[in-house]
N, C-alpha and C positions, 0 to 999 in steps of 0.2 A: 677519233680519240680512242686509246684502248684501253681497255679496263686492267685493271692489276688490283691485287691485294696487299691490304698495307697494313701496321698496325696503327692504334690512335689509343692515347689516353685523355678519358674525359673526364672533368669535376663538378659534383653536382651534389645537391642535397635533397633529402628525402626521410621522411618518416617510416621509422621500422617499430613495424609491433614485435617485440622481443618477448621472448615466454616470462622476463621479470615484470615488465609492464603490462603485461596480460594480465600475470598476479597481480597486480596493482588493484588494474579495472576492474578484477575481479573481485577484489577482496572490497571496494567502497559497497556495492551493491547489495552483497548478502544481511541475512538480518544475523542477528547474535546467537539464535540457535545450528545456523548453518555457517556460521563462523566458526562454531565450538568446534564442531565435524571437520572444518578444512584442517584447524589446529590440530587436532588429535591424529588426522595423517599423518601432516608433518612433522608431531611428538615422535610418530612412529618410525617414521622415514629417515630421518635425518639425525643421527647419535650424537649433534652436537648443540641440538636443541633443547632446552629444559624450562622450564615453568617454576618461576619465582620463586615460590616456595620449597622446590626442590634443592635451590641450592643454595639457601638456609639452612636447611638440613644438612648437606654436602659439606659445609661449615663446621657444621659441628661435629661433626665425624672422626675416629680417631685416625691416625695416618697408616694405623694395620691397614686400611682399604684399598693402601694405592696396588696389592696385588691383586684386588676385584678385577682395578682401574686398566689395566696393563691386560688379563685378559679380555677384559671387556672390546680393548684398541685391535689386536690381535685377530679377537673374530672378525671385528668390523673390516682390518683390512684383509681377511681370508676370503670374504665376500666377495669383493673386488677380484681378486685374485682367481676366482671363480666364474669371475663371469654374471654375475647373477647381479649387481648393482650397477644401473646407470644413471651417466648425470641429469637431470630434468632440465638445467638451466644452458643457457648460451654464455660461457665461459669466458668467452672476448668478447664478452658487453661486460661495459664501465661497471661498477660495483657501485657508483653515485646516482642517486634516487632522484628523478625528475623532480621533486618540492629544489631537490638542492643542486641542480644543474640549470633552474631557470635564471634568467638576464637579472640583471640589476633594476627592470624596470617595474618589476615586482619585491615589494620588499616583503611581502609575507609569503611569499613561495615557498621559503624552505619551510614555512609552518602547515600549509594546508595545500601544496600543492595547485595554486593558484594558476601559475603562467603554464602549467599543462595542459593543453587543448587535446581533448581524447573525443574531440566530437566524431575523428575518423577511426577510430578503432571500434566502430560496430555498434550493435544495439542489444543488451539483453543479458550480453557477457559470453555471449557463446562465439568460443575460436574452434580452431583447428586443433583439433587433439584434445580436445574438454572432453570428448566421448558423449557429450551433449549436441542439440542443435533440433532440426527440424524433428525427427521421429520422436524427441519427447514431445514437443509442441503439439503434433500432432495426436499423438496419445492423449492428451489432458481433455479429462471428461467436465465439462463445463460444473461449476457447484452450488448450491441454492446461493448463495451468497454473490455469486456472481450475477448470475440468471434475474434477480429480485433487483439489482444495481443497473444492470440494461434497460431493467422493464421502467425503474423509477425516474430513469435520464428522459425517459420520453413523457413522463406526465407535466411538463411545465411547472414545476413549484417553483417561487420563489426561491430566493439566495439563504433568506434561513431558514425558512421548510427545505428545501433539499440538504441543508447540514443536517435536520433535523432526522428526516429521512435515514443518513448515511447513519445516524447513531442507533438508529432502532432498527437497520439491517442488523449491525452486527449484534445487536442484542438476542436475535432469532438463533435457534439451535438446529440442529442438523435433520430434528421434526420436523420443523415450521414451526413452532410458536415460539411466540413472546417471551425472553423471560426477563423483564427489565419493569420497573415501578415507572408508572407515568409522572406521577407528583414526583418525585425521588429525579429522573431525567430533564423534566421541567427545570426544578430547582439549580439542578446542575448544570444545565445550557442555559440559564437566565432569562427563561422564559414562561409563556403563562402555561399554565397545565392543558387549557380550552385551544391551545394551537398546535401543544404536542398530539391531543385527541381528535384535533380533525386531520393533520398529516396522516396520521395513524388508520384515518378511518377513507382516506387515497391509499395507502398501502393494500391495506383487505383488498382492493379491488383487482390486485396482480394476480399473475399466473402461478404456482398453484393455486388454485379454489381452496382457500381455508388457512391459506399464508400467515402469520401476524397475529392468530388466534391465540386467545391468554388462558384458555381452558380446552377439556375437549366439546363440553355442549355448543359453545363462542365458534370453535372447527368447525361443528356439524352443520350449527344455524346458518354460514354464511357460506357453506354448499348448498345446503335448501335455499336460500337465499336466489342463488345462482341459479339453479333449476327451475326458482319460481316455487317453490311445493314447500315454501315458510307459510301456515297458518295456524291460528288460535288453539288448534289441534297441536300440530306439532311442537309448537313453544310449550305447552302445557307438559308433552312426553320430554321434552329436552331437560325438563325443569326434574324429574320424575328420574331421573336414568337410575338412581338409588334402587327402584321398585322394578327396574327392566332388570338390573345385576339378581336381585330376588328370585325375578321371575312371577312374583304379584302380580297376575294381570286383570286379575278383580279391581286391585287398587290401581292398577294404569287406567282402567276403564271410564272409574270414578272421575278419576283427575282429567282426564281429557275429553270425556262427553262424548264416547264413539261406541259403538256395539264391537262384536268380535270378529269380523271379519275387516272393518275398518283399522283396527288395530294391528291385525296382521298385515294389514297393506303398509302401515305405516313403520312397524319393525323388520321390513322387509328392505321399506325406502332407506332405512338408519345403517342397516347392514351391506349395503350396494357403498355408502360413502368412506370417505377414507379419513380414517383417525389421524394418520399421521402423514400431511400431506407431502410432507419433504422429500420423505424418506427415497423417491425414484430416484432424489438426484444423489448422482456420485459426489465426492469430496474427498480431502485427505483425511487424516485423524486429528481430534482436535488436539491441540499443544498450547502452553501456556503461553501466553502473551508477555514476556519482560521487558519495560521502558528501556528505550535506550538511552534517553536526555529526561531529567527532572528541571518543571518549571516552578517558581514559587517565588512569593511576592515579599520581595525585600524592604527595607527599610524606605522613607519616602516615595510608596506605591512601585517602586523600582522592581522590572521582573528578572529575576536571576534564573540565568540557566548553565546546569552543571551535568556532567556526562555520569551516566550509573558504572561506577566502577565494577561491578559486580560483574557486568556481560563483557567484560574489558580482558581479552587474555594477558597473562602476564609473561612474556617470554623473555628468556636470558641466551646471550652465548656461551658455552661453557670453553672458556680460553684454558684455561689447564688441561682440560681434557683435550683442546685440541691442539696444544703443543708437545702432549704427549704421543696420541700417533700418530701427529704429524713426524715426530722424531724418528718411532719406528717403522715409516713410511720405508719399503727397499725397492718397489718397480713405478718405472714412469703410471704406470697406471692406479696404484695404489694411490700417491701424491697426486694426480688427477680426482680422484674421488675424493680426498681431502680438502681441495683448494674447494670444488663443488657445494659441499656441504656446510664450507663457512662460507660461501658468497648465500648460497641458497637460506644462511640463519640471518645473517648481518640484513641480508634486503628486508624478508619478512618482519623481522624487529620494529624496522624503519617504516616499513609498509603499513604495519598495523596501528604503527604511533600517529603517523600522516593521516590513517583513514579517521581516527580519532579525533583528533583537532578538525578535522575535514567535516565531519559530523557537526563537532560544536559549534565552526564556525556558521554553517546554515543552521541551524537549529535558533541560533542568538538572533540573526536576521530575518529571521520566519516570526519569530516572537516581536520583535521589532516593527515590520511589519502589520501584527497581527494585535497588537495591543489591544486595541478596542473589544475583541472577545473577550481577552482574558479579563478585562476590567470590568462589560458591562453587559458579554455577553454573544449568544448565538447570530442575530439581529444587526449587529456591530462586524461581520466580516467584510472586509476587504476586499475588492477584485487583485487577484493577484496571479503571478503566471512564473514562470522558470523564470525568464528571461529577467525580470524586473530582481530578484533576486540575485541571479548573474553576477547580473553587473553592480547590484551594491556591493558585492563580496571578492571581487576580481575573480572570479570562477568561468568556463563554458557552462553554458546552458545544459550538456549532458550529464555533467558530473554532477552538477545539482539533482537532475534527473537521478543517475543512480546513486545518490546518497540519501533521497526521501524514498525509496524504494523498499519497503517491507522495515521502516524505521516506527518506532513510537514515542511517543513523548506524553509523561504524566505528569497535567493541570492541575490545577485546586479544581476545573470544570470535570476533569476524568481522563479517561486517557484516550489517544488520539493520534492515529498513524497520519506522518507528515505531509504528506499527500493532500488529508483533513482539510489546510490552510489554505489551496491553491483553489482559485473560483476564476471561471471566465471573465473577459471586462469589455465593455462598448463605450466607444470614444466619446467623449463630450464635444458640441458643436463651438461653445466659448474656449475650446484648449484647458477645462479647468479639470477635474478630477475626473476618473471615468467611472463608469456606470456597470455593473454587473449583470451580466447574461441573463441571470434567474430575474432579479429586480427586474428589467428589462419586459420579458416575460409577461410579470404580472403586473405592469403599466399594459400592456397591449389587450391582457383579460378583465381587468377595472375596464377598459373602454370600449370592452365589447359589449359585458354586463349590463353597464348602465346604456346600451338602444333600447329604445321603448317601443319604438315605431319604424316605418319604413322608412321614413327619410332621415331617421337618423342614426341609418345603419354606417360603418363607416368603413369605405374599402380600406386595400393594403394602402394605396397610395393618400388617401384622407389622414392613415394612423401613421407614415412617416412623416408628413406636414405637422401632423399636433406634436407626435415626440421632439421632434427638430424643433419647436417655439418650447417644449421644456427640457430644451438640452441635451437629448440625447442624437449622435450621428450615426443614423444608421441608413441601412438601403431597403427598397422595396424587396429584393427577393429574402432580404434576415428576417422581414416582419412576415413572410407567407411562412417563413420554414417556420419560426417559432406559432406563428397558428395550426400550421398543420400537425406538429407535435402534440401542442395541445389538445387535438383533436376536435379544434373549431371550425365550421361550417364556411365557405367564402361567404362573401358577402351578399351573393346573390343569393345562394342558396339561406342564410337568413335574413332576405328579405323577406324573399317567399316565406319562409314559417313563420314571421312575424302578423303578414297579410292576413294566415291560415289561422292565428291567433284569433285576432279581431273578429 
């Protein structure tokens, strides 16, 4: 048989990440101060862009300005002419925004972007040509905030202890300590004050020594603490640090019941510890926190949720202006950078309007959801996961992903990045409701607690027989992991120390 070349035409279809739908994916994910920043580019970038309020003004303007106008068209297209402006965008892609190219089988498509599956366009937002990607990843210096969220995923709390937790991470400052009211936090998570104070008093015991401290004597103690070298002496100097700033060490002496060389050993131990134990870790600067969705409780307990217009840009196309150089458009190339700059406004418009609605729409569903907080409290959360939300909103899984990514939303309980809502879930053995991870957890720690004795210690395999008769389906190796997190003992090994007990 001989071979020869020939030619062939094939038809097929395929998914193209285009640099407008890169925009896209990109713009759900950012939060609203790094949204400002992309706009202010593109204010800059693009002369056919302008911000609402500008062209208000532009209104009111007398028509002496159309000779601004006209050199204003002039530079822009001498740019061009120069060399010095190119297009960002793929010119022969449709100008029609996937919300408004999806099937008919979708009818809120064109409102939020529903029947677009961007589950293959990557994770994180970072393409080709973002000038981003692994080398900042790799650069990012882990930060207290981070560091105290790994350490508290491995203490096994509970489903509302660990909300409990995530609230009084971020109340921590770039020191280490506290700086949030317990009664005040309580109040506002719907809980008793005696359960924000024992979370609180799990915290302390993370990595740095002196994390969570609401003073600095509260830092120092639970470094002494940690060393072991907290006694009736040193509480007394902790209590005294007034008379250490003095330099009174007559009246230290009194107050602590030590001669003078015991006291140098002990202002010796004070000035070995660290005031401020944060401070090693790296972090960004802090910046202010602005809601992006307000929740609040409507008429017949009904929860309303509406988007903060304030972090919301406001952008226009400016058509006069761009039938003006488009007129005085004279080389293919000039008219190219024209066409560019209204495809490249018209998308973003539409892009920013989609991510908005796109917002609302999980944000309503999260609350939805999530009712039972807002009504009764921290205690009241729900196992809940992307997925489950997904699919009440016709969404992918990712795009929900990057739209609760660096988003916020303020409660009557406080305020609360979206993220907040989302808790692991273990299946029920009757198919009826499922059970949460943390919950979970602290069934398996009640029933370690209460062995008294040797034989009623209970292995893994004992404590998925009792959970499975109170409904929860789980496997032997979920109840070891979650023991061994907790940092419980097998069950031989507290046989043995029960025996050692006795």
């Amino acid at each position: 048989m001989a071979l020869s070349a020939r030619l062939e035409i094939r038809q097929g279809q395929g998914l193209v990440i285009t640099p407008q739908l890169q925009q896209a994916i990109k713009l759900l994910q950012l939060s609203n101060l790094e949204l400002e920043a992309f706009v202010e580019g593109e204010l800059e970038r693009n002369p056919l862009l302008q911000r609402e309020e500008a062209e208000a003004a532009a209104e009111s303007a007398p028509d002496g300005d159309d000779g601004a106008g006209e050199a204003r068209a002039e530079s822009a297209l001498d740019e061009v002419s120069a060399g010095s402006a190119q297009s960002d965008l793929d010119v022969s892609h449709d100008e029609v925004s996937p919300g408004e190219r999806a099937t008919g089988d979708a009818p809120e498509a064109g409102e939020a972007g529903g029947a677009v599956d961007w589950s293959r366009a990557g994770k994180g937002g970072s393409f080709e040509g973002d000038g981003e990607g692994y080398d900042s990843l790799a650069a990012h210096q882990k930060t207290l905030h981070e560091h105290l969220e790994d350490q508290a995923a491995l203490l096994g709390l509970a489903a509302a202890d660990q909300a409990i937790a995530r609230v009084l991470i971020d109340g921590v400052d770039e020191g280490g300590y506290l700086r949030l009211d317990l009664a005040e936090t309580a109040e506002r998570l719907g809980c008793e004050s005696a359960r924000v104070e024992a979370v609180l008093a799990q915290l302390q015991t993370l990595e740095p020594v002196g994390v969570f401290a609401r003073s600095v004597p509260e830092c120092l103690r639970l470094q002494l603490q940690d060393k072991n070298r907290y006694d009736p002496a040193m509480a007394a100097l902790l209590d005294n640090l007034d008379l250490l700033a003095r330099r009174d060490m007559a009246g230290l002496k009194r107050a602590c019941g030590v001669d003078d060389e015991d006291l140098r050993d002990m202002v010796a131990e004070l000035r070995a510890l660290t005031p401020r134990p944060g401070a090693a870790f790296g972090g960004e600067p802090a910046q202010p926190v602005a809601p992006d969705v307000f929740v609040r409780e409507g008429p017949g307990g009904v929860w309303l949720v509406e988007l903060n217009t304030d972090t919301l840009p406001r952008l226009l196309v400016d058509q006069r202006y761009h039938a003006r150089i488009a007129g005085g458009a004279r080389s293919d190339q000039d008219k190219v950078f024209v066409a560019d700059c209204l495809a490249s406004a018209n998308w973003l418009v539409r892009s920013l309007d989609q991510r908005a609605k796109t917002i609302l729409k999980v944000a309503s569903e999260i609350v939805r959801q999530q009712d039972g907080f807002f009504a009764f409290g921290v205690e009241h959360l729900r196992p809940l996961n992307l997925k489950t939300v997904a699919e009440a909103i016709g969404m992918h899984e990712s795009t929900v992903s990057r739209v609760t990514s660096n988003k916020y939303v303020a409660t009557p309980r406080g305020l609360f990045e979206l993220k907040f809502f989302f808790t692991s879930a273990i299946a029920s053995t009757a198919g009826g409701e499922a059970h949460s991870a943390e919950s979970v957890r602290h069934k398996i720690r009640q029933l370690i607690e209460a062995e008294q004795s040797g034989a009623e210690v209970h292995s893994d395999d004992a404590i998925v027989e009792i959970l499975k008769e109170a409904g929860v389906d789980i496997a032997r190796r979920t109840v070891a992991k979650y023991r061994e997190a907790m940092r419980i003992p097998s069950s031989v090994e507290r046989r043995r120390m029960l025996k050692e007990a006795v």
